[in-house]
FISE-238477 format. One record per residue (C-alpha): y, z, x; residue number from 1. Coordinates in steps of 0.02 Angstrom, whole numbers, plus 50000, padded with zeros to 5 digits. Layout:
BEGIN
<pt <Y Z X> NUM>
...
REM end
This chain:
BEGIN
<pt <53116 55275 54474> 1>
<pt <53006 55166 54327> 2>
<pt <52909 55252 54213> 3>
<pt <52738 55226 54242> 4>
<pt <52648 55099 54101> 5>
<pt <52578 55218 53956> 6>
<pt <52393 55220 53947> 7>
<pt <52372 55179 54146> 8>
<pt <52206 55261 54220> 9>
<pt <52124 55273 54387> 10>
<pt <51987 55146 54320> 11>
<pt <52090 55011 54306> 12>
<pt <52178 55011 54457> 13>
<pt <51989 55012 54519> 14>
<pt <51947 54880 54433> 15>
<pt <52123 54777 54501> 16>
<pt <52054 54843 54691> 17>
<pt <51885 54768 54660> 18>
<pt <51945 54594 54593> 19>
<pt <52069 54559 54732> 20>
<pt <51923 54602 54868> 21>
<pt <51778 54504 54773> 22>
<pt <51902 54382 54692> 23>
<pt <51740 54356 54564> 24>
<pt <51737 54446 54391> 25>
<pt <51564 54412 54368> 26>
<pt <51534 54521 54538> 27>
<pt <51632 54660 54497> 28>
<pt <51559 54669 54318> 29>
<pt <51375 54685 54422> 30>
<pt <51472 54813 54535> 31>
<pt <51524 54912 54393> 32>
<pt <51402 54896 54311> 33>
<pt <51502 54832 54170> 34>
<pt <51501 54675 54043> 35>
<pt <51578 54509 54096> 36>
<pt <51701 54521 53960> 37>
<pt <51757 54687 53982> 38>
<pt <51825 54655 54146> 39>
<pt <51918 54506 54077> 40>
<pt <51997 54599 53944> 41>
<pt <52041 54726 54109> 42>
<pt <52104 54568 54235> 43>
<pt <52217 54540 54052> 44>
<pt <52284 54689 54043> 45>
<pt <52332 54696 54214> 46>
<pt <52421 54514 54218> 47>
<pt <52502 54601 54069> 48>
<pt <52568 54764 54158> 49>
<pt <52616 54670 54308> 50>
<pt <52685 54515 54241> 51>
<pt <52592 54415 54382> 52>
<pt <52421 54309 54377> 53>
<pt <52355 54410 54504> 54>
<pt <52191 54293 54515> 55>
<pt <52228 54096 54508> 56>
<pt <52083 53967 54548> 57>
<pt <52070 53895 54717> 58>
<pt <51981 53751 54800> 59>
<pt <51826 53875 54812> 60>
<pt <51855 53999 54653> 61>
<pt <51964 54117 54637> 62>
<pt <52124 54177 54756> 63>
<pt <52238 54308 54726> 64>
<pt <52414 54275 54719> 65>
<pt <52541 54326 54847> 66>
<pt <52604 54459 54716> 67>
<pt <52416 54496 54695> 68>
<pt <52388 54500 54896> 69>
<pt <52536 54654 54900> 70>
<pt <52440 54746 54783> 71>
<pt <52264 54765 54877> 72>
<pt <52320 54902 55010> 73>
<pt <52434 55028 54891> 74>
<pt <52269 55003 54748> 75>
<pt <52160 55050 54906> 76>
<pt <52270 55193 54963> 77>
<pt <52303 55273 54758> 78>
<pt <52099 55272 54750> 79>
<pt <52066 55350 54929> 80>
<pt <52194 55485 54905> 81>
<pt <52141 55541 54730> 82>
<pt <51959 55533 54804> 83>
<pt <52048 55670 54936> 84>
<pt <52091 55774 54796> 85>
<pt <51926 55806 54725> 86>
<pt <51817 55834 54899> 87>
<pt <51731 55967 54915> 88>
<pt <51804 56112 55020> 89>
<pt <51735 56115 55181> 90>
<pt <51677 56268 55270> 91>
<pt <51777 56362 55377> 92>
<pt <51701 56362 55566> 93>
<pt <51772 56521 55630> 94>
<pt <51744 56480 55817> 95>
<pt <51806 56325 55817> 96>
<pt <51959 56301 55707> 97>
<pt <52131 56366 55736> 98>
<pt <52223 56468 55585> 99>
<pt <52386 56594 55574> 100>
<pt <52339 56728 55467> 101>
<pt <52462 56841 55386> 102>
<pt <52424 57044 55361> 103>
<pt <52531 57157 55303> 104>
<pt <52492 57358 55316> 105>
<pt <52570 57526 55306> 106>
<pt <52560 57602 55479> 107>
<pt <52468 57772 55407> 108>
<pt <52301 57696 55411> 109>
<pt <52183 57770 55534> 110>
<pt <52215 57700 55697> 111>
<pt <52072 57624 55743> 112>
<pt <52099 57505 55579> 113>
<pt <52186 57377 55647> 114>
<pt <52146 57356 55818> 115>
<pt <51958 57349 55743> 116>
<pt <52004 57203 55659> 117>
<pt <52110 57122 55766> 118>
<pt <51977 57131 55888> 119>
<pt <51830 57053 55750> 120>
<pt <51956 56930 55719> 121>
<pt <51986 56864 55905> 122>
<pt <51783 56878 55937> 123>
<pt <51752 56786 55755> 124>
<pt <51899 56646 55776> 125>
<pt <51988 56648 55947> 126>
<pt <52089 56497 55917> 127>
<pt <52190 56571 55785> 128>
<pt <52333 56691 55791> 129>
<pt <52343 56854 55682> 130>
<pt <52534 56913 55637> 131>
<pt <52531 57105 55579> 132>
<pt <52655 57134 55474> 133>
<pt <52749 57298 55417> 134>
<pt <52777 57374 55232> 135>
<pt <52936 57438 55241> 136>
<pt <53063 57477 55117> 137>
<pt <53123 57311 55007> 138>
<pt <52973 57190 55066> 139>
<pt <52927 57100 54910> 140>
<pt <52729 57087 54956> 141>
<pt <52692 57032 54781> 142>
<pt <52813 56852 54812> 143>
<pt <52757 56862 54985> 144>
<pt <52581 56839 54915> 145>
<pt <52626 56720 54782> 146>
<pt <52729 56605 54902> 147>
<pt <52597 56603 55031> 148>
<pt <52707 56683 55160> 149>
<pt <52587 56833 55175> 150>
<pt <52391 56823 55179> 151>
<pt <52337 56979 55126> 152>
<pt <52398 57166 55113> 153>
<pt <52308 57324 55136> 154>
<pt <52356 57451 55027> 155>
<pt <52321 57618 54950> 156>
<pt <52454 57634 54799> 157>
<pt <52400 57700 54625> 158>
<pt <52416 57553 54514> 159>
<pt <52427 57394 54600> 160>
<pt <52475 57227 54505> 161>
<pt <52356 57178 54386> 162>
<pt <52369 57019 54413> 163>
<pt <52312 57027 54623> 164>
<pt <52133 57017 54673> 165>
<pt <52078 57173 54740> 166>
<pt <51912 57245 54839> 167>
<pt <51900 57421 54917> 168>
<pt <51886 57461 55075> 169>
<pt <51888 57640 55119> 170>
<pt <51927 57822 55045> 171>
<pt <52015 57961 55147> 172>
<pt <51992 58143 55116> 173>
<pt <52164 58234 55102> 174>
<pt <52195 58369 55206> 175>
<pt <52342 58451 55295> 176>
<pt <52399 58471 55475> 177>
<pt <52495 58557 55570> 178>
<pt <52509 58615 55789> 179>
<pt <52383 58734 55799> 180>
<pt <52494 58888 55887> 181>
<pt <52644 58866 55774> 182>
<pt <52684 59007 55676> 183>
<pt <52599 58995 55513> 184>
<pt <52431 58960 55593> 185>
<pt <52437 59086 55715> 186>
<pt <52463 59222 55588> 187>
<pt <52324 59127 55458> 188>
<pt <52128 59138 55501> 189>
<pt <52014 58990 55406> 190>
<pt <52053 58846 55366> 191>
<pt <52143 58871 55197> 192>
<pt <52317 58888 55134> 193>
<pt <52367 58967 54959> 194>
<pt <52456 58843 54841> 195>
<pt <52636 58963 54869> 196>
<pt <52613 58934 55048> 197>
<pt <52592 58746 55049> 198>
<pt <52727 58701 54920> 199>
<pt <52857 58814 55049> 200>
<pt <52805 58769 55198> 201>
<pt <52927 58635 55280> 202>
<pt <52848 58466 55256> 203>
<pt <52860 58283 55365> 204>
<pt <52857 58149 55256> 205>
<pt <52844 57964 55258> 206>
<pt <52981 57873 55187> 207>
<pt <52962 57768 55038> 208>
<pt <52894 57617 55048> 209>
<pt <52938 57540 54898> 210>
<pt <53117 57569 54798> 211>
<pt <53060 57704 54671> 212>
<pt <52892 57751 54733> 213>
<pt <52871 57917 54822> 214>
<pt <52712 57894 54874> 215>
<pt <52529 57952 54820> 216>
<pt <52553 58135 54864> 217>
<pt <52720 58157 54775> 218>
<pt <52689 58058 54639> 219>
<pt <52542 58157 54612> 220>
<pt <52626 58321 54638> 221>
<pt <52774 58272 54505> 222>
<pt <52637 58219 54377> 223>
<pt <52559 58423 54402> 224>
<pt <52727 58489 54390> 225>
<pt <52766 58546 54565> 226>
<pt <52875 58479 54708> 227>
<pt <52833 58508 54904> 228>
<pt <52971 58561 55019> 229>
<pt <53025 58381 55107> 230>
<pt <53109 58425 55268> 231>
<pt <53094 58288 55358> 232>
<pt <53063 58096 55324> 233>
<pt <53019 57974 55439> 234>
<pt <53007 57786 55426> 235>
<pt <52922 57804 55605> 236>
<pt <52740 57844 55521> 237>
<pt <52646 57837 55706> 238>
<pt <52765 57954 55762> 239>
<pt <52729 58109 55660> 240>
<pt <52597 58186 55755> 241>
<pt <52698 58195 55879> 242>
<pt <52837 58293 55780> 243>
<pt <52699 58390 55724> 244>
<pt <52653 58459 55904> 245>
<pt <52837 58522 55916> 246>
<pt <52891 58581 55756> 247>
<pt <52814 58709 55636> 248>
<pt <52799 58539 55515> 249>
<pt <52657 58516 55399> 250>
<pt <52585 58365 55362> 251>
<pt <52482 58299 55207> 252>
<pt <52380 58156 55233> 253>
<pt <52213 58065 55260> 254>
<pt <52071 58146 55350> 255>
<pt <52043 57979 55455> 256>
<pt <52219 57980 55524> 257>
<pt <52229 58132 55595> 258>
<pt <52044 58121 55677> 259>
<pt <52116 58021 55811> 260>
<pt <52259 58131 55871> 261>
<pt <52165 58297 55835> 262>
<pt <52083 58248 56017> 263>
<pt <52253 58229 56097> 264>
<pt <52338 58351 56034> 265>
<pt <52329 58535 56005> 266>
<pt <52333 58525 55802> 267>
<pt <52248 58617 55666> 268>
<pt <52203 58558 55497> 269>
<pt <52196 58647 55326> 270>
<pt <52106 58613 55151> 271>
<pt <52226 58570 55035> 272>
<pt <52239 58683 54891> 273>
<pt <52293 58549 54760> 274>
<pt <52135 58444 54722> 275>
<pt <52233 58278 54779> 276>
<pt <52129 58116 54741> 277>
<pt <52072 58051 54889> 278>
<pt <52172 57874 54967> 279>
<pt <52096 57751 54921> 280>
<pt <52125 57602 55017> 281>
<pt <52082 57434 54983> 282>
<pt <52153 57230 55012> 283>
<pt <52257 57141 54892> 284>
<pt <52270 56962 54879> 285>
<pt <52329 56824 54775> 286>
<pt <52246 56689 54660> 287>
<pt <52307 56551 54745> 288>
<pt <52203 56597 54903> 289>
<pt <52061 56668 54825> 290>
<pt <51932 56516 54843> 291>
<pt <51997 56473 55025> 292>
<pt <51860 56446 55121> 293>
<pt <51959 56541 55281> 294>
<pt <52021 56668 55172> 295>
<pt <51850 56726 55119> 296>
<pt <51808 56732 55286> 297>
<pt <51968 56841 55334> 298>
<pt <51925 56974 55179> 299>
<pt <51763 56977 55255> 300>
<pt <51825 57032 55430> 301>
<pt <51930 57150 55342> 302>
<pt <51789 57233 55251> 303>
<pt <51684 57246 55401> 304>
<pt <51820 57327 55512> 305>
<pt <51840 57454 55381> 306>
<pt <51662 57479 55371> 307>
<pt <51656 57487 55556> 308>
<pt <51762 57648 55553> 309>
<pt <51620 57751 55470> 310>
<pt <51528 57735 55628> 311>
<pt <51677 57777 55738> 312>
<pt <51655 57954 55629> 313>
REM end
């Protein structure tokens, strides 16, 4: 491939555009608004880069040359593409345009969550297609983001990279629970366990999620000093109320999750007697989206359906 000529700018190949169309310096200098003689010095410059005449006199003025003709369409297509580069964005029109949009989750969120926004999202834009996505153990969301092979991911870790946008969405109480006639809670009145009681008790957990991190309520635990008794993990999140209801397993997690299965299933819940943060869940997304006109409109729908599950209360 040739180097390019040093000191070549968009100008001058609009000037070399505009000469081979009017064929006329004097024109394009009015067009340009320009002096005469600084579009000669130009049409010199260009015979000089391209080693041709470009412009020769004619029976009626001037004519380009044949090398000159072969120039007008690739000057015309370099100017119309760079104008491409700097239009505007134009806004996103939900209801009529057709996007894939890429969400990643963990599947502890309340349950209403998703299908919430799934739903805004097929009322708001039902051409496009929405792909869920999980956040299981070794999913790199952070070069999923990056790369542009994920959208957006809703979260609720600690500390997430610094270098992600971020807006909240939601807290979640923590509380335990546990099926209401199992032993322990048919032998306890209220709604309180001591701190003995819930550190022994046989926990369900969720498995990790990322290599390393426990997870906000054993992180948190570690950080006081104490450790909860882990019986059982699952990487099966959804399906841990329903150990619950035949097990004497505790669980420790958001209010907002177990809301939904409370009405289902015979459980009871418990204060927690560590003062646990609440979850704190928010959206995480990368630069390189971040003035997308259809993104926007995605963190929006996002936003609402979270907002939407305070009325579902």
């Amino acid at each position: 491939m040739a180097a390019l000529p040093q000191h070549l700018d968009l100008h001058l190949i609009r000037i070399l555009y505009l000469l081979l169309v009017e064929k006329n310096v004097s024109r394009v200098a009015l067009k340009l608004n320009q002096p005469q003689p600084s579009i000669s010095a130009s049409l010199r410059k260009l015979r000089e880069l391209t080693g041709d005449p470009l412009l020769v006199r004619g029976a009626r003025g001037m004519v380009p040359t044949q090398h000159g003709e072969s120039l007008l369409i690739p000057a015309k297509r370099i100017l119309d593409e760079t104008e491409n580069l700097f239009l505007k964005k134009s806004p996103f029109i939900p209801q009529e345009e057709a996007r894939t949009f890429h969400v990643a989750a963990p599947d502890y969120l309340d349950s209403q969550f998703l299908p919430n926004l799934v739903a805004l999202l097929r009322r708001g834009s039902p051409n496009s297609r929405i792909k869920i996505h999980s956040l299981g153990p070794g999913v790199d969301y952070v070069r999923l983001l990056s790369d542009g092979d994920m959208d957006l991911v809703i979260a609720n870790w600690d500390e997430p990279p610094e270098h992600l946008h971020m807006s909240k969405l939601f807290e979640d109480p923590i509380i335990c629970v546990m099926r209401a006639d199992c032993p322990y809670a048919l032998r306890t009145a209220g709604d309180e366990m001591t701190l003995n009681d819930y550190l022994t008790l046989p926990h369900v957990a969720p498995t990790q999620i990322l290599p390393g991190y426990h997870g906000v309520i054993d992180d948190y635990l570690e950080r006081q000093g104490m450790q909860r008794n882990v019986m059982v993990e699952s990487a099966y999140f959804g399906l841990i109320p329903n150990m619950l209801a035949q097990t004497d397993l505790v669980l420790t997690t958001g209010r907002q999750f177990v809301r939904h299965y409370e009405k289902q299933m015979s459980l009871k819940t418990y204060s927690v007697p560590v003062k646990f943060p609440a979850m704190r869940f928010y959206q995480l997304w990368h630069e390189r989206v971040h003035q997308a006109p259809e993104h926007k409109w995605l963190r929006e729908q996002v936003s609402a359906a979270a907002k939407g599950l305070a009325t579902q209360k």
